[in-house]
C-alpha positions in Angstrom: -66.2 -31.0 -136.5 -66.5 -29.0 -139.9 -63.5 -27.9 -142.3 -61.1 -26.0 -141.4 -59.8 -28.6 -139.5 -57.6 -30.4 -141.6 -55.3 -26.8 -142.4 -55.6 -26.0 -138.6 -54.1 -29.4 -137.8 -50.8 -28.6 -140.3 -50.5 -25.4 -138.9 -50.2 -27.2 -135.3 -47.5 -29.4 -136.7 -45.3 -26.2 -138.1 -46.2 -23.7 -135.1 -45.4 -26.1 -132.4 -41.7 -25.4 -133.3 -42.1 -21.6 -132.6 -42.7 -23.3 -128.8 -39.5 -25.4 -129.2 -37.0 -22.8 -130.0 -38.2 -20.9 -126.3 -36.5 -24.1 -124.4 -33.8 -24.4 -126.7 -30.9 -23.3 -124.3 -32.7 -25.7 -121.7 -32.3 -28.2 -124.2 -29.0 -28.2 -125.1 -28.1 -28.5 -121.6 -29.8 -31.2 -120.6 -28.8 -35.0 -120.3 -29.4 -37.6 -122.9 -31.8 -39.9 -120.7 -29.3 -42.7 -121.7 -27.1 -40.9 -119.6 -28.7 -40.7 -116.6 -30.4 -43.8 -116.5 -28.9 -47.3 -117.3 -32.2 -48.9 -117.2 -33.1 -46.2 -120.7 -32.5 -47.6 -124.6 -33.0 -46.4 -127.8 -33.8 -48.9 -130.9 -35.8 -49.3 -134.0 -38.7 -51.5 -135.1 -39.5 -51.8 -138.2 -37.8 -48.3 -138.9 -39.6 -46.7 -136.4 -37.4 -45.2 -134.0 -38.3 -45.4 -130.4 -37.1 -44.7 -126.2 -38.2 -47.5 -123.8 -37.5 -47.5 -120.2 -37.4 -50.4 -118.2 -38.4 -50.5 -114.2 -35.5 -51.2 -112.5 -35.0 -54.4 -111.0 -38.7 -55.5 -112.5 -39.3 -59.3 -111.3 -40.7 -61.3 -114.3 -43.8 -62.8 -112.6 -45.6 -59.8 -111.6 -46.8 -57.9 -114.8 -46.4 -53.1 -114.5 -48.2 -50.7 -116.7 -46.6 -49.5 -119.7 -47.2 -45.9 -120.3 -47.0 -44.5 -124.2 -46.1 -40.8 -124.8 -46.7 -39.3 -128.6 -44.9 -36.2 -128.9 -45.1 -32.6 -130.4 -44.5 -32.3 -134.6 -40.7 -32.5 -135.1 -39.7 -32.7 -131.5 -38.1 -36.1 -132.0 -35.4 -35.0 -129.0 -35.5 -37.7 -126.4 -35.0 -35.9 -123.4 -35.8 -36.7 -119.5 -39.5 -37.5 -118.2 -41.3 -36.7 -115.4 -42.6 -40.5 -115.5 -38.9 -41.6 -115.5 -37.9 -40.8 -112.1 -37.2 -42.1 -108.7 -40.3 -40.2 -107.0 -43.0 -41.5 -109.4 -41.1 -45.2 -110.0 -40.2 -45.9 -106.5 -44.3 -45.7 -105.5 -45.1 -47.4 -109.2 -42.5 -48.8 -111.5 -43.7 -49.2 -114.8 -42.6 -49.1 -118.9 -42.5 -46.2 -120.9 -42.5 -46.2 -124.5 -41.4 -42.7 -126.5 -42.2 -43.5 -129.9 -40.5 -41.0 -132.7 -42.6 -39.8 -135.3 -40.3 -38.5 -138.3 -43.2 -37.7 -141.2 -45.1 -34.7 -139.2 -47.5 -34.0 -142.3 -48.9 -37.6 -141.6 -48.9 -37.3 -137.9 -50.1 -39.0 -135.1 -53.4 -39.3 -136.9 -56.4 -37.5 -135.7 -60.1 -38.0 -135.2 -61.4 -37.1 -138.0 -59.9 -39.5 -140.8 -60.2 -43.1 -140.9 -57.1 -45.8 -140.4 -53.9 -45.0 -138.4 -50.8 -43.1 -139.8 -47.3 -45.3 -140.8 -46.1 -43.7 -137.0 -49.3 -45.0 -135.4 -49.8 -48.3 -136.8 -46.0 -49.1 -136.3 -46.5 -48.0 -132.4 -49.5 -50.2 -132.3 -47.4 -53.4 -133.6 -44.5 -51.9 -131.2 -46.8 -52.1 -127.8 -48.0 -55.5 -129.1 -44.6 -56.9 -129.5 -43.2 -55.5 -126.2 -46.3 -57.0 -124.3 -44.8 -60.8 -125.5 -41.4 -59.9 -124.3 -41.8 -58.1 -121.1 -43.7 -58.3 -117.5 -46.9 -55.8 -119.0 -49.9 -55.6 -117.3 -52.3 -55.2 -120.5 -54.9 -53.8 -118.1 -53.0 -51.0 -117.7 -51.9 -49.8 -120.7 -51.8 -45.8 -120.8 -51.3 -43.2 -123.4 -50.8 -39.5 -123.7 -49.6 -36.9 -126.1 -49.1 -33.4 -126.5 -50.4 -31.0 -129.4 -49.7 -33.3 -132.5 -49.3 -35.9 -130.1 -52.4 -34.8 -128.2 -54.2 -35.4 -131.4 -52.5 -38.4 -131.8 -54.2 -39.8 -128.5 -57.8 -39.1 -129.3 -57.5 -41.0 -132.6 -55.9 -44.1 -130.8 -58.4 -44.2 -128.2 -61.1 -43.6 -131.3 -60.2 -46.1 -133.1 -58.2 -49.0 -130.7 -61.6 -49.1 -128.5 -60.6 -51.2 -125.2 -56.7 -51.4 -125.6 -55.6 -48.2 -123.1 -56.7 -47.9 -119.0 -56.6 -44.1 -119.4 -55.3 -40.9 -121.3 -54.5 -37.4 -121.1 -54.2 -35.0 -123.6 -52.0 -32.0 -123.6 -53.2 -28.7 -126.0 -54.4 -31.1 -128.7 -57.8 -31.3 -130.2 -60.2 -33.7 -132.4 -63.7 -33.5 -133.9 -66.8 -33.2 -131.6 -68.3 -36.0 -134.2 -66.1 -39.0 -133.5 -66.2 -39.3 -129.9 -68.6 -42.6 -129.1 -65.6 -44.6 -128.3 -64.2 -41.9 -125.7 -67.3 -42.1 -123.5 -66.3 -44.8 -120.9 -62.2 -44.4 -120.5 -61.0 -42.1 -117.9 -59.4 -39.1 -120.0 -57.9 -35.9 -118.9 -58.0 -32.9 -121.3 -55.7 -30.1 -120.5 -55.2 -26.5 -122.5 -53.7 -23.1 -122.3 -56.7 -21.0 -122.7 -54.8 -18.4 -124.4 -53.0 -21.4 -126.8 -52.5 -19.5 -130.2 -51.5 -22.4 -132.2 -54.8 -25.1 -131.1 -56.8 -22.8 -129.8 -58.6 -24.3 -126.4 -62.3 -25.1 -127.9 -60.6 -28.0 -130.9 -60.1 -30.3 -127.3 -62.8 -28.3 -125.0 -65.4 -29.3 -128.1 -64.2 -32.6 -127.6 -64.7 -32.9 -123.5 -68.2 -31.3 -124.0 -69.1 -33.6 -126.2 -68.3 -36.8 -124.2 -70.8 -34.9 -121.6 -73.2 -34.1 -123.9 -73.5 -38.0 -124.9 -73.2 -39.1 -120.9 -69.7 -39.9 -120.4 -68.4 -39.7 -116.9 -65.1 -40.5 -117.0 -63.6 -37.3 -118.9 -62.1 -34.2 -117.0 -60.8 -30.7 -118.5 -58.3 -28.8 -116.8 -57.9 -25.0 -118.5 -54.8 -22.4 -117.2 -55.7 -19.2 -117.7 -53.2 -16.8 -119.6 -50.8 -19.6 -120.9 -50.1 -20.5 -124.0 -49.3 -23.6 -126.0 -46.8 -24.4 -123.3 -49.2 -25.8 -121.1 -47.3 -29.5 -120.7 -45.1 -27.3 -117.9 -48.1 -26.4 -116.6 -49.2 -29.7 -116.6 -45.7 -31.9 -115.3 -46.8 -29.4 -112.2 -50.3 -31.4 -111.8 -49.4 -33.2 -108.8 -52.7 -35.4 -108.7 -51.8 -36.6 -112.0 -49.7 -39.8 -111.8 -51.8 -41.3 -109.3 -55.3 -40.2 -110.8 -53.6 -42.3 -114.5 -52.1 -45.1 -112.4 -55.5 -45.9 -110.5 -56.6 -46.8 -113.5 -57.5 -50.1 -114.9 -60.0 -51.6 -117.3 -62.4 -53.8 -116.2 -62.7 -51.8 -113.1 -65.1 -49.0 -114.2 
């Protein structure tokens, strides 16, 4: 991908708010997830904020995925998840890890620079640490992200070849030329084809290239007259959870 992308990718990390303020009654009214779930805590490591839910009632000798969501520039909220409740963790209980990203010029990271950003490389260490403590299956270690986050997702899978099971990627984007490590995992691209702030073609450019280069492994979902909302769109995809959760290296 040629320039402009750095500047696009900043503008993503201020616009995204515009997106934020639309939910903020929503917001303001909903529970803390500490609040509705015992089983939810909040902590730091290494000054890097973070969420983690625990299955309920998890037995020590079998191992569950952990699931890892990077989140929109400045929307540090922790709020309730889709992957939290009773209807998804009754089938499949599993960890989920919320890092919070505070320094939203450095990101997530993206595709198209080398090394991980302070956020990324302290989420890395995170997931590594967690895997000692707890029950983790490391086969089925998952990630997604949405807009800064979505970029976010792309670069770990770039550059952390073999660590996740699968991804998806909500209105994010990366550079067409730094793909060869995206070619085998199973990834799901989603996007607002009207999206005004990453416009649709910075992740379809991305999808078309894993084709181009023989990957089989890579889907693209598009929603025609949305916007850069499309993560409602997307909590609606009900062959989501058990597409992600099917997953597991070694088995492709």
């Amino acid at each position: 991908m040629k320039k402009p992308f750095k500047s696009i990718y900043h503008f993503c990390c201020v616009s995204f708010l515009i997106c934020l303020v639309t939910s903020a009654f929503h917001e303001a009214a909903a529970q803390h997830p500490s609040e509705k779930y015992k089983n939810y805590g909040e902590g730091y490591f290494n000054d890097l904020r973070y969420g983690f839910f625990i299955p309920a009632n998890y037995e020590s000798q079998k191992r569950y995925p952990l699931l890892v969501y990077l989140h929109g520039a400045n929307d540090t909220v922790s709020r309730d998840s889709k992957w939290y409740q009773p209807a998804i963790q009754n089938k499949q209980p599993m960890f989920v890890l919320t890092p919070k990203c505070t320094v939203a010029d450095q990101g997530w990271g993206n595709t198209w620079t080398e090394g991980h950003t302070e956020a990324t490389a302290k989420t890395l260490a995170l997931i590594d640490s967690l895997i000692k403590v707890y029950p983790i299956d490391v086969n089925r270690l998952y990630i997604y992200g949405i807009s800064m986050g979505g970029f976010g997702t792309l670069s770990v899978l770039q550059k952390e070849p073999g660590k996740f099971a699968a991804a998806y990627v909500v209105c994010g984007g990366g550079s067409e030329e730094a793909v060869s490590n995206l070619l085998d995992i199973p990834l799901w691209i989603f996007h607002g084809e009207e999206d005004d702030i990453v416009l649709m073609r910075y992740s379809k450019q991305v999808y078309d290239e894993i084709v181009k280069l023989g990957g089989k492994n890579a889907r693209f979902t598009s929603y025609p007259g949305v916007k850069h909302n499309s993560w409602e769109n997307v909590d609606k995809e009900e062959a989501l959870p058990g597409w992600l959760l099917s997953q597991r290296k070694g088995s492709r």
